[in-house]
C-alpha positions as CSV (number, residue, x, y, z in Angstrom):
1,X,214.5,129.8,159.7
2,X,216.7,127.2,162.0
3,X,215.1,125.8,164.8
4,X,215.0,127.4,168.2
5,X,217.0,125.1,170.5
6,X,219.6,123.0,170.2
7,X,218.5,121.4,173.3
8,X,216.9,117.9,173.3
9,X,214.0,117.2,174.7
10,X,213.3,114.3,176.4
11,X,209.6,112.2,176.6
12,X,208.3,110.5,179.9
13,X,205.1,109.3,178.9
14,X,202.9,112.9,179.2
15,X,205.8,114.3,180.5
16,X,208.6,116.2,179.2
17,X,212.2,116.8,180.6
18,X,214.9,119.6,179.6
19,X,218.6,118.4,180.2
20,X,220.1,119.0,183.9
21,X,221.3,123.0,183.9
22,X,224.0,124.5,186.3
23,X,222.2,128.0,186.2
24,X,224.3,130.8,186.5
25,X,224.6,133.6,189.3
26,X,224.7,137.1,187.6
27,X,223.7,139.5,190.2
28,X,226.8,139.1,192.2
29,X,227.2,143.2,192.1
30,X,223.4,144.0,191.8
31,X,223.0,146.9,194.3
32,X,219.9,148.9,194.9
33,X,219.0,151.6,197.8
34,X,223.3,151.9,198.1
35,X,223.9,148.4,199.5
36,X,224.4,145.1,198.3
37,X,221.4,142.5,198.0
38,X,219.9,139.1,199.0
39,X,222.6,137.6,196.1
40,X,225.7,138.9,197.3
41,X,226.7,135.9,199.8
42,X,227.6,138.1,203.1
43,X,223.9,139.4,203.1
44,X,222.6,136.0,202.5
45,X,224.5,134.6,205.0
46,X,223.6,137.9,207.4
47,X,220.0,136.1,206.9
48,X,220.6,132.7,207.6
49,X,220.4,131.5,204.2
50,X,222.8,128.4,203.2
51,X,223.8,130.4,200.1
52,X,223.5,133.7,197.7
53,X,220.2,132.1,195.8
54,X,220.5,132.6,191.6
55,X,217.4,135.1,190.9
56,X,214.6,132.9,189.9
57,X,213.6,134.4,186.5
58,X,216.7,132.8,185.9
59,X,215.4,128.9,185.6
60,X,212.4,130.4,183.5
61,X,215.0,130.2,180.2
62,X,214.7,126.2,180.9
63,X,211.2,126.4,180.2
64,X,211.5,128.1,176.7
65,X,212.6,124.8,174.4
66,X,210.0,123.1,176.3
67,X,207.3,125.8,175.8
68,X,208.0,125.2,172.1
69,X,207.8,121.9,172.6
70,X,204.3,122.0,173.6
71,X,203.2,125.4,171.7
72,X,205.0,125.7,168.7
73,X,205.8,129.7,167.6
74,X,202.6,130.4,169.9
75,X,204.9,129.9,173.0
76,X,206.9,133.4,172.2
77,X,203.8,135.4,171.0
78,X,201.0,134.7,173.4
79,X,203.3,132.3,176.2
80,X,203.0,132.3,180.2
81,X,205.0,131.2,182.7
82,X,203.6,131.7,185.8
83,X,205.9,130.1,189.1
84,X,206.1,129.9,192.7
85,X,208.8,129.7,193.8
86,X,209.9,127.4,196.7
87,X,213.7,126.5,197.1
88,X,216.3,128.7,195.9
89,X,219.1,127.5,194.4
90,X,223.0,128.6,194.5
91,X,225.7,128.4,191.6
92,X,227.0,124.7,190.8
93,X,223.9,123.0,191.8
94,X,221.7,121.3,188.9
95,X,218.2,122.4,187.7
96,X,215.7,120.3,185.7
97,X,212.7,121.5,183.8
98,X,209.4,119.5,183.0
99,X,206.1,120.0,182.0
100,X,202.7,117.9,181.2
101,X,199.9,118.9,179.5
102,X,196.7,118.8,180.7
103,X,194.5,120.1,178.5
104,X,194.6,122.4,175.0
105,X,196.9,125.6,175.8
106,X,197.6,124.7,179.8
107,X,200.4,122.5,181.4
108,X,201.9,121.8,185.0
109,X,205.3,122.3,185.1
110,X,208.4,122.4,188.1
111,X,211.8,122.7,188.0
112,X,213.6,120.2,190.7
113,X,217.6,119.6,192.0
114,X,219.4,116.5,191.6
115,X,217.9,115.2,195.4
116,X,214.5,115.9,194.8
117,X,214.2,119.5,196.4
118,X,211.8,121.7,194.3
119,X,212.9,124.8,192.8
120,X,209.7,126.0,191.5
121,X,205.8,124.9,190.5
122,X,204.5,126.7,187.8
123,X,201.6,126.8,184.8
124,X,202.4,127.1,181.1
125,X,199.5,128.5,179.2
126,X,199.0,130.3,175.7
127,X,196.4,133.1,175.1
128,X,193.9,133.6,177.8
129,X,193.4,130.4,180.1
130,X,193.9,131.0,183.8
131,X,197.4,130.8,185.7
132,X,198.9,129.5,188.2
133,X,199.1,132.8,189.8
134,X,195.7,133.7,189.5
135,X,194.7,132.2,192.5
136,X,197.4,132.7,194.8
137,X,197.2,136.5,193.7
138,X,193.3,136.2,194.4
139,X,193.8,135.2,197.8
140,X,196.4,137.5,199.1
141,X,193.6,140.3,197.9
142,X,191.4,138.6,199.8
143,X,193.4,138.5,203.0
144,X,194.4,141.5,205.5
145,X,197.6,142.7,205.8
146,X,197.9,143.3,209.3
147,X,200.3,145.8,211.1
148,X,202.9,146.4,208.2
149,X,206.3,148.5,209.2
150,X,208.5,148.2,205.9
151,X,205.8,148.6,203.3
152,X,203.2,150.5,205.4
153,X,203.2,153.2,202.8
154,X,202.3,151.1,199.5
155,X,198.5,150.9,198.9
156,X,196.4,148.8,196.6
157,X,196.1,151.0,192.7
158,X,199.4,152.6,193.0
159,X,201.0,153.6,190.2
160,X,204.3,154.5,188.9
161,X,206.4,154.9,185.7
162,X,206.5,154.7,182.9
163,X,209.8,153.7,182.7
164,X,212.6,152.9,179.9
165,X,212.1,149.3,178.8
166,X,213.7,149.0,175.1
167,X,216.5,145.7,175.5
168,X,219.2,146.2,173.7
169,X,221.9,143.8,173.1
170,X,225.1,145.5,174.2
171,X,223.5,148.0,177.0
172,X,223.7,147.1,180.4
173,X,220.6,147.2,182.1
174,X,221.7,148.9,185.4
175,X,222.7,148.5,189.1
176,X,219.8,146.0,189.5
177,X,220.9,143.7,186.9
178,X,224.6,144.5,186.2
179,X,224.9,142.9,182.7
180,X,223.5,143.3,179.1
181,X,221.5,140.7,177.5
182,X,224.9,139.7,175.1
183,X,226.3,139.4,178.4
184,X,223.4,136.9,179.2
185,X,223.2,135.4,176.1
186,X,226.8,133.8,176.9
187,X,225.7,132.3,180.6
188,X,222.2,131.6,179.5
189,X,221.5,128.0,180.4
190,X,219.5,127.6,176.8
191,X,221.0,129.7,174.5
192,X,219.1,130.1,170.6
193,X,219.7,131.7,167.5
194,X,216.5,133.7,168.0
195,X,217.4,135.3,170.7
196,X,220.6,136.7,169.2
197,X,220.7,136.7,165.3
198,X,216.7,137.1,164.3
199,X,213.6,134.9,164.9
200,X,210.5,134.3,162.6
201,X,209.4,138.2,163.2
202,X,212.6,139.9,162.3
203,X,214.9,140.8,165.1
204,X,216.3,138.8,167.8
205,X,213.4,138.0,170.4
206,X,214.3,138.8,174.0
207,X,214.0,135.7,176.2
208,X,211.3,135.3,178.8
209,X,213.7,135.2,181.8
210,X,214.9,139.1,180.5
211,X,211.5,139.8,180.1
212,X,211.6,140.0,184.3
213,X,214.8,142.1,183.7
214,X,212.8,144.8,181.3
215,X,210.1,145.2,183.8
216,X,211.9,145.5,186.9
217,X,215.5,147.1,186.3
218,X,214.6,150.5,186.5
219,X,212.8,149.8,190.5
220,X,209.4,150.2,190.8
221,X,209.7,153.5,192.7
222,X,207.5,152.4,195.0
223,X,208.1,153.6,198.6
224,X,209.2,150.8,200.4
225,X,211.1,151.4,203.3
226,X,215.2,150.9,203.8
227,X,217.8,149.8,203.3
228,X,216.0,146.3,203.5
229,X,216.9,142.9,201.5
230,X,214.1,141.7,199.4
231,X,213.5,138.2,197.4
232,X,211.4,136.7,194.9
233,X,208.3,134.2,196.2
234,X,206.4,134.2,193.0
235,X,206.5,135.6,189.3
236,X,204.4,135.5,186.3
237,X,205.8,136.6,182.5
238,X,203.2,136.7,180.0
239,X,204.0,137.6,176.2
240,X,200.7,139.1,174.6
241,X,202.7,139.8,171.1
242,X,206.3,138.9,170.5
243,X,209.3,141.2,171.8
244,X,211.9,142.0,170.2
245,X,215.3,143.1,170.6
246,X,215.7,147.4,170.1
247,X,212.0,148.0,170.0
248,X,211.5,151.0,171.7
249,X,209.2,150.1,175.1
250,X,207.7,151.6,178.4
251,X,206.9,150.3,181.5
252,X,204.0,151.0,184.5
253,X,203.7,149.5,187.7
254,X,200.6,149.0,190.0
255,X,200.6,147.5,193.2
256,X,198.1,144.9,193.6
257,X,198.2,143.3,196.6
258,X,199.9,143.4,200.0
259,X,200.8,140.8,202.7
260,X,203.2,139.4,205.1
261,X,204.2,136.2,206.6
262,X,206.9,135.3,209.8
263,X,209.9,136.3,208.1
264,X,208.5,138.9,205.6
265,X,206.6,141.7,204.5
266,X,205.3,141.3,200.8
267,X,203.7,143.1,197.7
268,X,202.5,142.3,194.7
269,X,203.0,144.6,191.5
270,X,201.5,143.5,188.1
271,X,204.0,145.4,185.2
272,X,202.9,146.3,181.6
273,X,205.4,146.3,179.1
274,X,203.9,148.9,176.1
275,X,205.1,149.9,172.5
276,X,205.5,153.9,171.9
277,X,201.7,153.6,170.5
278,X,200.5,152.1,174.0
279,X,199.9,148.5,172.7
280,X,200.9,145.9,175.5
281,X,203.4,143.5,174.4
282,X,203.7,142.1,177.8
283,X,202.7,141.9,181.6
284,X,204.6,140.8,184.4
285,X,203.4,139.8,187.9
286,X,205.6,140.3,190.9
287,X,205.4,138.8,194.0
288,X,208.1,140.8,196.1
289,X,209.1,139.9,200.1
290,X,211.3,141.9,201.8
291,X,213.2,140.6,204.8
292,X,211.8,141.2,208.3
293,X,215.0,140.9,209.6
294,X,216.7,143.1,207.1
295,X,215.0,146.2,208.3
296,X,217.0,147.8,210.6
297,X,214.8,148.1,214.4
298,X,212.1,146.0,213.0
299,X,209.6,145.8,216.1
300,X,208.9,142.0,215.7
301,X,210.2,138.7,213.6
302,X,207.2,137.2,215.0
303,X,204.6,139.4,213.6
């Protein structure tokens, strides 16, 4: 079996660093609730933002050759990526990818632009050490909500789905993400023979940014209320057994925690990825804020 990547790696001292990337903007057309969203550039600019931001699951594709890097096959059988994310980035700017590791199974990793601005902070663990996320998730449970107006209706334990998960390669995967993984395979900023002609378990493995894309493009169905404009603040995608390309899969969704800040009102929702048998293959933790200012008669930006 060929290698993975073609990509080179480079080594600083503990540290290792992808090649620059011009990621990609895909979700152009996404649409959900009727209207366009946060990456169509009107509404981003409608929100004061400098640019339509590429989704951030995107960059997590520049982590993969470095995850192998680091963890060998173990990277796309037991692998997480967990991120926050905390500058977006628009089409035609550069993205770089490094980790360090700092002890068996765990590194620190961030992607950064060419004059310094972070995109993201993130952990990259194998099998069961603790996460990035973990803590930030811990202490949005821990803190009250307050007065919420957009997701008032979403409590802690609720449920929904299952949903359709099985990634194929010619299928798009809906108004939410308007292309089909072959369609990704030819933007993706690290493309690999694994993901499209067979990896060292049979089939074609489905990279970990479409891993985001399985467990979110059906919605959640939660009731959140619109139209509104939501974005990505932090995301976690954890493999617990590799997945592959056609296997048949499900999804649930529980929301986990709830929140706001000045500009947004925020939910978390932790999705499980399953096999017709019930066997998790997968979990992915979502970190969701949804515009204040998006919200049509929103009472207060200041809340």
């Amino acid at each position: 079996m060929d290698q993975p990547f073609p990509t080179t790696i480079e080594r600083d001292g503990e540290t290792l660093r992808g090649p620059w990337r011009h990621p990609r903007q895909m979700l152009g057309d996404q649409a959900y609730d009727g209207h366009a969203s946060v990456h169509d550039d009107s509404v981003a600019a409608d929100l004061g933002l400098v640019g339509a931001p590429i989704e951030g699951p995107t960059h997590f594709s520049q982590f993969d050759p470095i995850g192998f890097e680091l963890f060998g096959d173990r990277w796309f059988a037991e692998g997480c990526i967990s991120a926050h994310f905390e500058n977006m980035v628009v089409e035609g700017e550069d993205v770089q990818a490094s980790a360090r590791l700092v002890r068996p199974g765990v590194a620190e990793a961030e992607a950064v632009k060419r004059h310094g601005d972070r995109v993201l902070t993130a952990s990259m663990t194998v099998g069961n050490s603790s996460t990035l996320l973990d803590e930030r998730l811990a202490a949005a449970q821990a803190r009250e909500p307050g007065d919420l107006f957009i997701i008032d209706r979403l409590e802690r334990g609720m449920t929904s789905g299952p949903h359709d998960a099985t990634m194929t390669m010619d299928e798009r995967n809906g108004d939410l993400y308007p292309f089909s993984l072959a369609q990704k395979l030819s933007a993706i900023t690290e493309p690999s023979p694994w993901f499209r002609d067979g990896s060292p378990w049979g089939p074609p493995i489905v990279p970990t940014e479409m891993l985001s894309v399985m467990a979110h493009r059906a919605g959640a169905s939660m009731p959140v209320r619109g139209p509104s404009i939501g974005l990505f603040i932090d995301l976690e995608v954890r493999r617990l057994a590799p997945v592959l390309v056609d296997d048949p899969l499900s999804v649930t969704h529980e929301v986990v925690a709830l929140g706001q800040s000045r500009r947004v009102e925020s939910y978390w929702t932790r999705s499980t990825i399953r096999t017709d048998s019930g066997d998790a293959v997968a979990t992915v933790l979502l970190h969701q804020g949804i515009f204040k200012a998006s919200y049509e008669g929103y009472p207060s930006t200041d809340s």
